[in-house]
N, C-alpha and C positions, 0 to 999 in steps of 0.2 A: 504494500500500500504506500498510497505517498503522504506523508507526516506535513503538516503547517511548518514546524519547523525543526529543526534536529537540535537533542540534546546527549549529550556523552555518556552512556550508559554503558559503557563497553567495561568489561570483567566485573558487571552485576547481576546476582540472579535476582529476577522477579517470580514470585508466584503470584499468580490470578485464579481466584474461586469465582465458582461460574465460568470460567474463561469458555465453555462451548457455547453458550450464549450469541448473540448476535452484540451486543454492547460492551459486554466484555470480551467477547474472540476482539474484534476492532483496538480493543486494548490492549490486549494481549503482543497483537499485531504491533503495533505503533511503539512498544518499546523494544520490540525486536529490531523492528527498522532502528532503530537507535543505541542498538550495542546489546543489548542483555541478552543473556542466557533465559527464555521465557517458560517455565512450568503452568502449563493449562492443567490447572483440576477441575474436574467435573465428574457428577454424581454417574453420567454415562461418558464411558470413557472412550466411546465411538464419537464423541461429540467433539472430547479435548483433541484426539487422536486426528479430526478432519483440520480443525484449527492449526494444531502445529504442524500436519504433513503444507497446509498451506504457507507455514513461516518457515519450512524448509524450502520449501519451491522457490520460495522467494531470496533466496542465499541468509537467512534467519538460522538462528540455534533454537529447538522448542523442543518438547517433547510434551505427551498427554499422559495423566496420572491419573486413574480411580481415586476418587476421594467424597467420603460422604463428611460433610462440615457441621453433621449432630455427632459425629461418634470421634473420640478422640485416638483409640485405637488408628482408625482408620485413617486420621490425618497423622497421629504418628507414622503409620506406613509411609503414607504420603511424602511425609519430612524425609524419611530416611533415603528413599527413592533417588528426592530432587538430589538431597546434599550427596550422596554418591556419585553420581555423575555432574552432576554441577554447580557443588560450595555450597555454602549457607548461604542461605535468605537475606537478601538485601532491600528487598521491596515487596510487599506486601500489597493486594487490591485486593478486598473483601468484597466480592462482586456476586456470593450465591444469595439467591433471598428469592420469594417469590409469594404472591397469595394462595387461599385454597377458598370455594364454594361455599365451604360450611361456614367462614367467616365472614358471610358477606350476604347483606340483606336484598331483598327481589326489587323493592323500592324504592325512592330518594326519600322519601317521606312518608312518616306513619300516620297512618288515620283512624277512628274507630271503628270505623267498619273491620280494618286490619286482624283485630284482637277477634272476628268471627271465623279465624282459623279459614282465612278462603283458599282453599286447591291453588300449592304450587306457589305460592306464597310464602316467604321467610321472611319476618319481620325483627327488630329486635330482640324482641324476647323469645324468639326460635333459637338464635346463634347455640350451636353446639359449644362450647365448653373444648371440646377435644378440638375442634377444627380451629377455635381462636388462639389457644395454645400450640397447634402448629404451627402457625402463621409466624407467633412469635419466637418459638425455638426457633423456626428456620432462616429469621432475616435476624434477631438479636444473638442470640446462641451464635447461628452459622458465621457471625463476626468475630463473637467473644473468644469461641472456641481455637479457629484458625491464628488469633491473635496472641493466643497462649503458649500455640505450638512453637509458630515460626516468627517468633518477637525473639525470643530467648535465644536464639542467634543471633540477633541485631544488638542484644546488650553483651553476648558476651564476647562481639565482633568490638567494631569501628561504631554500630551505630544502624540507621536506617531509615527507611518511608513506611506508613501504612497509608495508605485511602481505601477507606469506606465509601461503599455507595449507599448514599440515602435516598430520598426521593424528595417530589414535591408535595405528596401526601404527609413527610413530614411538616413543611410547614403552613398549608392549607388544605388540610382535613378533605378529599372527595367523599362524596356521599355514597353511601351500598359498602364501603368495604372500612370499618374501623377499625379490626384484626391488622390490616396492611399497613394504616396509616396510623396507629400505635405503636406497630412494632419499627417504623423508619423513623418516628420521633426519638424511637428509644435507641436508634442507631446513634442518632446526631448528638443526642446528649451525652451515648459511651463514648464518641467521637473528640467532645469536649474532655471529658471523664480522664481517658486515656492519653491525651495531650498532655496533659497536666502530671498525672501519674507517672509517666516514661519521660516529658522533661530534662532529667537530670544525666540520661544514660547516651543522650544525641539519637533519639529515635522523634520524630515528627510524626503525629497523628493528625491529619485532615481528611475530608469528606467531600463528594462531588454529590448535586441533588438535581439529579437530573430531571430536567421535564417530559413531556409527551415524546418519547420517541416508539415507532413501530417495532414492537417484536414477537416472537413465537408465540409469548404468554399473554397480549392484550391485541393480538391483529385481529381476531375473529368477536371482541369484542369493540372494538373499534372503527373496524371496517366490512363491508359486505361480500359477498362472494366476486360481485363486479369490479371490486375495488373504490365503488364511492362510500362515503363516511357513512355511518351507523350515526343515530341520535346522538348517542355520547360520544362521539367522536366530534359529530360537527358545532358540539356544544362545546368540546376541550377547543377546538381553536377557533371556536370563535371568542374563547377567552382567553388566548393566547395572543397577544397584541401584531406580535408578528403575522400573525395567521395564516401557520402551519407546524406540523409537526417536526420535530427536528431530527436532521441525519446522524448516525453514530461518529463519523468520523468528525462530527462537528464538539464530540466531546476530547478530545486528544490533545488539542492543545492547553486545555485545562489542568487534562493528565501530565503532559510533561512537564508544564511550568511549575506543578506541584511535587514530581519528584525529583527535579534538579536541583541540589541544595543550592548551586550557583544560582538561582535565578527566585529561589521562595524559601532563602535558609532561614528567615525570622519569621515565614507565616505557621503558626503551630494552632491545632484546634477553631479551626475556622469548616466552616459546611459551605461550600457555595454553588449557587444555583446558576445550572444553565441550562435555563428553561425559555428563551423566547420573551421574557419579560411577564411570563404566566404571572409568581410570585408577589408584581411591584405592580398588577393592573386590581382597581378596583371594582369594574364591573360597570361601572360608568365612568 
């Protein structure tokens, strides 16, 4: 892929979770163009494995790693994997999260009629319990945990990056999914949390909050089988000032200017959004 702009990352490893993603593969990508050794984890490892044979094509170092981001097991394997073939951990992107059904209500809004239990219908007071606590283990946890693993070679290295991906349901709540948009708030705030925490060891913790962009997990809610917008889609940018959704690769330069200490070594625990101006528009 071609990068906004290059930054020197040559003899650093990154790991990326989610990296089979379409947001994070993009990422994954954009630091390889740029020197690193890049470890794509993902829950399916047919996913990380297309990603990195693609940053091999491209003259990139990558490789794709099994890794589930609730079991720590499993991201130990993971660790052991990377640092075998390619060093500790030097960059972190905490990029697996996602929502699930049972955390997310049928409505934007509740009525009385609602409480008469109508077919097909999930309201508030339906939300499963198990499905809102996925929600959260998998975007809170799948942070904390990865953070546990692969930090503790950046202290007891030189140092390092984390970026979290938050969202902008952290900080303008969508309506139908509060599982989602609880658990990205609780990203930005560990986001804060862990800035402050690792401070002292040369580790930087910051967050990208991305806006509307098209992927695997919100295209069929967003958009129709023709390709034009769904309701909620044409409702998302029409409150997106820019109006339209944003391209992955338009998240990268973000990326890099937050892991080049050269060019962001005093920004520490900052969330920032690049969303289209979604964020900063009122609605009038």
């Amino acid at each position: 892929m071609s990068v906004p702009f290059k930054v020197n990352l040559s003899g650093k490893t990154a790991v990326v979770t989610g990296g089979g993603g379409i947001l994070c593969g993009v990422m994954a990508k954009a630091l390889a163009e740029c020197g690193a050794k890049v470890a794509i984890l993902d829950l399916k490892k047919e996913n990380a494995d297309k990603v990195a044979s693609e940053i091999s094509a491209a003259g990139g170092i990558a490789m794709g790693v099994a890794a589930n981001v609730l079991e720590i097991e499993s991201l130990n394997n993971a660790k052991a994997e990377v640092t075998s073939k390619f060093g500790p951990c030097d960059i972190l992107i905490n990029g697996a999260g996602g929502n699930h059904p049972k955390g997310t209500t049928s409505k934007e809004h509740l009525t009385k009629e609602d409480l008469k239990k109508v077919e097909n219908v999930t309201t508030f007071f339906d939300l499963d319990p198990a499905g809102v606590g996925f929600v959260f283990n998998l975007n809170f946890l799948g942070t904390l945990l990865p953070s546990q693993v692969f930090c503790r070679d950046m202290v007891e290295g030189s140092g390092g990056n984390v970026i979290n991906i938050s969202s902008m349901n952290a900080l303008c709540p969508l309506t139908k999914i509060p599982a989602y948009s609880g658990a990205k708030a609780a990203i930005s705030n560990f986001t804060q949390w862990l800035a402050v925490h690792m401070s002292k060891v040369n580790i930087r913790v910051n967050a990208i909050a991305p806006g509307f962009f098209l992927t695997e997990q919100n295209r069929a809610l967003l958009t129709n089988a023709d390709g034009s917008l769904t309701a909620r889609g044409n409702k998302i940018v029409s409150q997106t000032p820019m109006g339209r959704f944003g391209k992955p690769e338009e998240l990268v330069g973000t990326l890099l200017w937050l892991v080049d200490d050269n060019a962001s070594g005093f920004v520490n625990g900052t969330v920032i959004p690049v969303d289209g101006a979604f964020s900063a528009f009122s609605g009038v």
